[in-house]
C-alpha positions, -999 to 999 in steps of 0.1 A, spaced: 0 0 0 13 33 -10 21 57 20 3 93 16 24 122 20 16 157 42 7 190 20 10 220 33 -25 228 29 -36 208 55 -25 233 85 -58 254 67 -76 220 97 -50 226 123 -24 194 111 10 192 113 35 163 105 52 138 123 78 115 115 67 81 130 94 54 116 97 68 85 57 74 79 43 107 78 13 111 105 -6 142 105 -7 155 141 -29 179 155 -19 212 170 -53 219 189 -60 185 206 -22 168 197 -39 137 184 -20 116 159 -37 101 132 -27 73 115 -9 75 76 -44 67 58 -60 100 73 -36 121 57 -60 131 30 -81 166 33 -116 154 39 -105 129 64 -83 158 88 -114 182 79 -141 159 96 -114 157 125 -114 196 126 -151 201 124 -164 168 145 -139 173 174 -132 212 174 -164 226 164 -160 259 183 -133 264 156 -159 260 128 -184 284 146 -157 315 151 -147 307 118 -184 310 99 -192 337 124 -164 353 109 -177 347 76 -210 358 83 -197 394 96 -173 397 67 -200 393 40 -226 414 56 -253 387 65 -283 384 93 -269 364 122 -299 337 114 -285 327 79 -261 300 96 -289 282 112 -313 288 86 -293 282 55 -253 273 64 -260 242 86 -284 229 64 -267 234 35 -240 219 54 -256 187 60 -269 182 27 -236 183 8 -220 164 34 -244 136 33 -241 134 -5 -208 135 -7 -195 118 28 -226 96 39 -252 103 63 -228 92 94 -205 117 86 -235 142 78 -252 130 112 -224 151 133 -230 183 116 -258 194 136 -238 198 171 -216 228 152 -239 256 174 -251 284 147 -281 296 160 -287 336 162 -273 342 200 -244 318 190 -232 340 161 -233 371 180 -220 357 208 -188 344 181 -182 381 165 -183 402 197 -152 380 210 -136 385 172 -140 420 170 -131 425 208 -101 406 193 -94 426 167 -101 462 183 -71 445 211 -48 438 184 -55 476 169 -53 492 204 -15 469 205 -4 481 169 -17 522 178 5 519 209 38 503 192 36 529 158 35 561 183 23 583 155 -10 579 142 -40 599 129 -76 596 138 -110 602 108 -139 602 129 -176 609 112 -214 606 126 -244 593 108 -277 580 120 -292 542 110 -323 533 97 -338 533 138 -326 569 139 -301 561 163 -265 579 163 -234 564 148 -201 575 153 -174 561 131 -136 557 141 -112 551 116 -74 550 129 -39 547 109 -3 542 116 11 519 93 -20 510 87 -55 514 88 -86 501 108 -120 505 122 -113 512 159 -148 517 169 -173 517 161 -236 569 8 -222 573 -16 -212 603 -28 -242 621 -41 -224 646 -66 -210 614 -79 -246 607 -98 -252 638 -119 -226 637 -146 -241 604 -154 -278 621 -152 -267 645 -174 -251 621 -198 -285 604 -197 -304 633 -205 -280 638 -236 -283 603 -250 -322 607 -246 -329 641 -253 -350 631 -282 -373 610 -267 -372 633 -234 -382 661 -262 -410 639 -276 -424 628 -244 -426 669 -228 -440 679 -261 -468 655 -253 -473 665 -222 -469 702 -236 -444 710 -206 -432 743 -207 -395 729 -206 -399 707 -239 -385 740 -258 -351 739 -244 -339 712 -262 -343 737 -296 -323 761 -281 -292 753 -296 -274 773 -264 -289 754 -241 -279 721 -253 -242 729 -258 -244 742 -220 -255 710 -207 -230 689 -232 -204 716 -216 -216 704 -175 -217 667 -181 -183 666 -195 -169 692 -166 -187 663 -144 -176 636 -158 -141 651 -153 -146 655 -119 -163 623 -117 -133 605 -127 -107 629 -105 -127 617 -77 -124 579 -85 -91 583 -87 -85 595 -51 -109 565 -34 -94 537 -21 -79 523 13 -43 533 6 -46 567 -4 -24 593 18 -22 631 15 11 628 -8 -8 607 -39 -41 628 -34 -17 662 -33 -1 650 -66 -37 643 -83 -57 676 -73 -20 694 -84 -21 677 -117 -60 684 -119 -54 723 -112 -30 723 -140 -55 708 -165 -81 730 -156 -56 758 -171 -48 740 -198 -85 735 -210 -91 771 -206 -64 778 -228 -75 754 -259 -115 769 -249 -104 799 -259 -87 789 -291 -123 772 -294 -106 741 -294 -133 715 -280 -118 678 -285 -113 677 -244 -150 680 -245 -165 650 -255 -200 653 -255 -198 691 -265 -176 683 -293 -199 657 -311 -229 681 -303 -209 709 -320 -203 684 -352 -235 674 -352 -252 705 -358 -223 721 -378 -220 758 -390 -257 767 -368 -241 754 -334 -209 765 -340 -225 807 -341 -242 797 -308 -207 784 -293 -190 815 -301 -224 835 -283 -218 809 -252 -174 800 -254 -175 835 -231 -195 820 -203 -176 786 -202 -142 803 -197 -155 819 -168 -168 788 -153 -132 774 -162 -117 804 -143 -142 801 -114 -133 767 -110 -100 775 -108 -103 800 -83 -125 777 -62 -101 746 -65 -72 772 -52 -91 789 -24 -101 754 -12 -71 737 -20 -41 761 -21 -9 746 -38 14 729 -17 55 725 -19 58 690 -26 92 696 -30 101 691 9 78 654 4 96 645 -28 118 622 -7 92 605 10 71 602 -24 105 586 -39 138 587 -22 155 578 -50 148 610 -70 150 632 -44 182 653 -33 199 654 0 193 692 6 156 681 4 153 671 40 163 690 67 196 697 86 181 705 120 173 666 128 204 654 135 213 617 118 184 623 91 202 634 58 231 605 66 204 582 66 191 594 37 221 588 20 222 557 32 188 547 18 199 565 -16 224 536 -20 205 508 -13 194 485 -41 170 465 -19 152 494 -6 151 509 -46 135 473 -59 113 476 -28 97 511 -39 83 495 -72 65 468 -52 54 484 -20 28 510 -17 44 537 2 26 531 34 44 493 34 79 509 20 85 533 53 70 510 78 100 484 66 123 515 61 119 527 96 129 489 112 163 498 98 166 537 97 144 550 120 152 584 119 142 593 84 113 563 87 104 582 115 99 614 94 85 600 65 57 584 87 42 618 98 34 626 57 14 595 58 -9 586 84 -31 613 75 -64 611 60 -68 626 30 -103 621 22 -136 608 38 -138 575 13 -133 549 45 -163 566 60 -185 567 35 -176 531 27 -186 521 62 -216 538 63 -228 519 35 -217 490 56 -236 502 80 -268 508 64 -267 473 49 -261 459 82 -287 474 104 -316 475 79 -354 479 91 -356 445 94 -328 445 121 -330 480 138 -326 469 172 -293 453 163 -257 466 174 -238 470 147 -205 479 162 -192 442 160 -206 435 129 -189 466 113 -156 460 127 -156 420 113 -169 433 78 -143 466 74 -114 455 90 -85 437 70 -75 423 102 -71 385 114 -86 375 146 -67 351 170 -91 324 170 -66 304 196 -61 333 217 -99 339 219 -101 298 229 -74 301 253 -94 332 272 -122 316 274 -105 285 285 -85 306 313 -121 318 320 -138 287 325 -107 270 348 -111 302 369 -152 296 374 
């Protein structure tokens, strides 16, 4: 008989190997039982896992449950049944016939994620306390029961739901480009109605005004896009709105060359109508340069130009100059030169995000880690929130108003791991105690 080998995959059930003689035997780490050679295949170590440690399999779909945003009810309502059914198809009733002692019901569940995310807000608490700089984004928002929210989101090296819509603007460039796709029909359907409003798509002025907003929107749109996202830090959103500013100039200049090809949806209306619409853009070309302009001055006055030259060296070392950082912190510019030099660190950059690159740079040089660490905790923008108060509004819908959502909402928005053993080993300590 031909002797089975152990696979790496099979710690996913809590086995290691042994060496017993020569023969592999899959050990395991949770009750130290040793199996015998023929058990070293996956369903065999997994019916050990879920038959003898079933407290693992309920954190473990608890987990699940928080993560994908589900009622507490679905595991004993769906899961476990589910469960069953596949295991008694594919295993045999027997095997099938153990399944119901896994505990899913509704207080079970809860009971599961409030020790997870009491984990996980421990191991945050841990990490905030060994970074030593670290920002704070903290926002309000009531739930369907009309009950008050408050949203913490922290970062050091990273970031995390401590404790526990979309953006509406977001929506009208598409309206308007909509409007523009339908504007016959739209036309045809007020002119039945006889609406008062069904003459503005004749007015050739009009029309090139709203082809003018939804590609301004769309612009912005897009510029707004491309600052969402988990690892976005106040250097890469600097470096976007300062490129952004610098288009807005741009299109102003080819606007009033009447050059329209930046302008998509203006542009095609424009050849569309030929020589008519091109007299009523020269009436109108005067009015779009001054929004142009007063966009300008708004994205200025709300968001004055920075000197990205003094965070040139955080943004890329590599490119940056030794004069760039300061002589008053004594060490930082040697260690700068340091970094400059090194070929691990410079194959790093082009892997890491930047976030990941100082964290690593700072176990080594913790001087200029130090410094670059205090461009980058920051927020920059409110996309975390708004992400978890969509979070929140699926979790705690009408149906569940009465429910807490602060466990829930730290499972589901957190990249962090629980401890599952340290959890077991707390309540273990717990129960020898009582």
């Amino acid at each position: 008989m031909s002797k089975h080998s152990y696979k790496q995959k099979f710690l996913e059930f809590g086995f290691t190997s042994i060496n017993d003689h020569g023969v592999a035997k899959p050990q395991c780490v949770l009750c130290y039982a040793v199996l015998s050679n023929e058990s070293l295949k996956e369903y065999k170590l997994k019916r050990h896992f879920e038959t003898k440690h079933p407290q693992y399999v309920e954190k473990n779909l608890a987990q699940r449950i928080a993560r994908e945003i589900k009622p507490h009810t679905i595991g004993e309502r769906l899961v476990k049944p589910a469960a069953i059914d596949m295991t008694s198809l594919i295993c045999g009733d027997d095997v099938a016939s153990k399944l119901p002692s896994v505990s899913l019901s509704n207080d079970t569940v809860k009971s599961r994620i409030a020790d997870l995310s009491l984990n996980i807000k421990n191991q945050v608490v841990a990490q905030m306390k060994r970074a030593g700089k670290w920002s704070y984004q903290l926002d309000e928002s009531t739930d369907t029961g009309k009950y008050a929210q408050v949203m913490v989101y922290v970062r050091y090296e990273v970031h995390h739901l401590l404790f526990y819509s979309t953006v509406r603007w977001l929506s009208r460039g598409k309206l308007l480009r909509r409007l523009i796709d339908l504007r016959t029909e739209v036309q045809f359907f007020l002119n039945d109605k006889k609406h008062r409003h069904a003459i503005r798509f004749e007015d050739k002025e009009w029309m090139l005004k709203v082809c003018y907003l939804n590609d301004i929107f769309a612009l912005l749109n897009d510029l707004n896009l491309s600052m969402q996202g988990r690892n976005q830090n106040i250097i890469t959103i600097s470096e976007r709105l300062s490129a952004f500013k610098k288009k807005l100039s741009l299109w102003k200049k080819r606007l009033e060359r009447g050059q329209t090809a930046v302008f998509p949806s203006l542009n095609e209306y424009l050849e569309e109508w030929n020589q008519m619409a091109i007299h009523r853009f020269d009436a109108i070309k005067p009015i779009l340069i001054e929004h142009l302009e007063n966009l300008i001055t708004e994205f200025d006055r709300y968001i004055p130009d920075r000197n990205l030259t003094c965070q040139l060296w955080v943004r890329n070392s590599f490119l940056a100059k030794v004069d760039d950082l300061s002589e008053d912190i004594a060490g930082l510019q040697e260690e700068f030169i340091d970094l400059h030099h090194d070929q691990f660190h410079r194959q790093l950059l082009s892997t890491a995000s930047l976030g990941k690159f100082w964290t690593l740079v700072k176990k080594e040089k913790p001087m200029i880690g130090s410094e670059a660490m205090t461009f980058l905790p920051p927020f920059a923008t409110t996309y975390l929130c708004e992400q978890g108060f969509l979070a929140l509004a699926a979790i705690k819908t009408k149906a569940r108003n009465r429910l807490d959502p602060g466990d829930d909402m730290r499972i589901a928005l957190s990249k962090i791991e629980p401890y599952i053993e340290d959890i077991l080993e707390e309540r273990s300590q717990f129960h020898q105690l009582h």
